[in-house]
N, C-alpha and C positions, 0 to 999 in steps of 0.2 A: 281545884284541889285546895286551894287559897281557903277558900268559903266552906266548901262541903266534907272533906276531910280536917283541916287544921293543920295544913303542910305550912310550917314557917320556915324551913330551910333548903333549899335548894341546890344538888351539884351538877354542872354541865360542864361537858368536854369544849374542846376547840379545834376539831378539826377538820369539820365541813358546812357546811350548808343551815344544816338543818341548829347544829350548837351554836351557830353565829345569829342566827335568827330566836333559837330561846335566851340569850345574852339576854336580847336586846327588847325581846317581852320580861323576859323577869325585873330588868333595867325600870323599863317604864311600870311595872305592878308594883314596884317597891315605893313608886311616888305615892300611889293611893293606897298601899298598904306597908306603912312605916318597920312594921315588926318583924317586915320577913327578911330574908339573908338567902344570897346566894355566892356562888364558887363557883368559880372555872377551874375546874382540875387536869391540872397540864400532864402531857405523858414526853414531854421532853424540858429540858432544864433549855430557859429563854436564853437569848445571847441578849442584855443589856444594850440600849439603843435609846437615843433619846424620844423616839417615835411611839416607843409601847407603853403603856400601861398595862400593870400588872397587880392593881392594886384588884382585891378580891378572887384573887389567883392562888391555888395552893399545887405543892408540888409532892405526890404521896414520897413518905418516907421509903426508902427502897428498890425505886426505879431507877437511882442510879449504876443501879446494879443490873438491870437486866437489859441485853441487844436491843439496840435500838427498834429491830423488828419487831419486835415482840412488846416495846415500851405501852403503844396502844390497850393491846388486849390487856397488860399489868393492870393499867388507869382505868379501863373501862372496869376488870373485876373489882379494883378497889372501891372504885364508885357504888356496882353492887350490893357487899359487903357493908358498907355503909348507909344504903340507903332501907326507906320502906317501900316505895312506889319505883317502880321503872316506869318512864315516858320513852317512849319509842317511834319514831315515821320509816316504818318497814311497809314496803310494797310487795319486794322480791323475797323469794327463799335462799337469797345467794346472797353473800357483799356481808360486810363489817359489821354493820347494824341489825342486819338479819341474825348475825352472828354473835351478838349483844344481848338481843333478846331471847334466843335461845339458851345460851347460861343462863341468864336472871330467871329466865322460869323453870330451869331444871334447878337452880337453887330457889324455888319455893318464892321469888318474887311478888309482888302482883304488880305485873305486866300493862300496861295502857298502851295498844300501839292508834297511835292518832289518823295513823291510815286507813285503819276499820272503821274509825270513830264516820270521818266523811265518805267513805264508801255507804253504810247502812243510810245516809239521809238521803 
């Protein structure tokens, strides 16, 4: 996307697996490509700890406002709304991220889920 689209900016969540793992490739892409930027966009306000870092961290305007349960799906839409590309690792038709990617493409997203990507090879 780097290369073949011209994506220089980057948002990921932080709350499983799979956002802890594009962390940490966008982490090391930004070594060989200076220009690009990313964010982790929290869906809960951090408790202050001397063990976190938070730099590259943003926290959308307005989640402090909504249940905790619900704080996810807020971040996930803001992210959205904000982005051009959704990346996605959906396997199932069930769970959160399945759930993710269904919004983004009923709002007209363009969708990448990376689990099709390695299934067709």
């Amino acid at each position: 996307m780097i290369e073949n689209k011209n994506v220089t900016n980057f948002y990921v969540g932080n709350q499983g697996a799979f956002d802890i793992m594009v962390a940490k490739v966008l982490k090391s892409l930004k070594n060989k490509h200076c220009y690009i930027s990313y964010t982790i966009v929290l869906a809960y306000l951090p408790k202050q700890d001397g063990n976190r870092d938070f730099l590259n961290t943003i926290y959308p305007e307005g989640l402090e406002e909504v249940p905790p349960k619900f704080a996810i799906i807020k971040r996930n839409d803001w992210m959205i709304e904000k982005s051009d590309f959704v990346v996605v690792y959906v396997k199932d038709v069930c769970g959160g991220a399945a759930k993710f990617k269904e919004v983004a493409e009923e709002k007209g997203e363009k969708v990448i889920n990376i689990a099709e990507k390695i299934k067709q090879r």
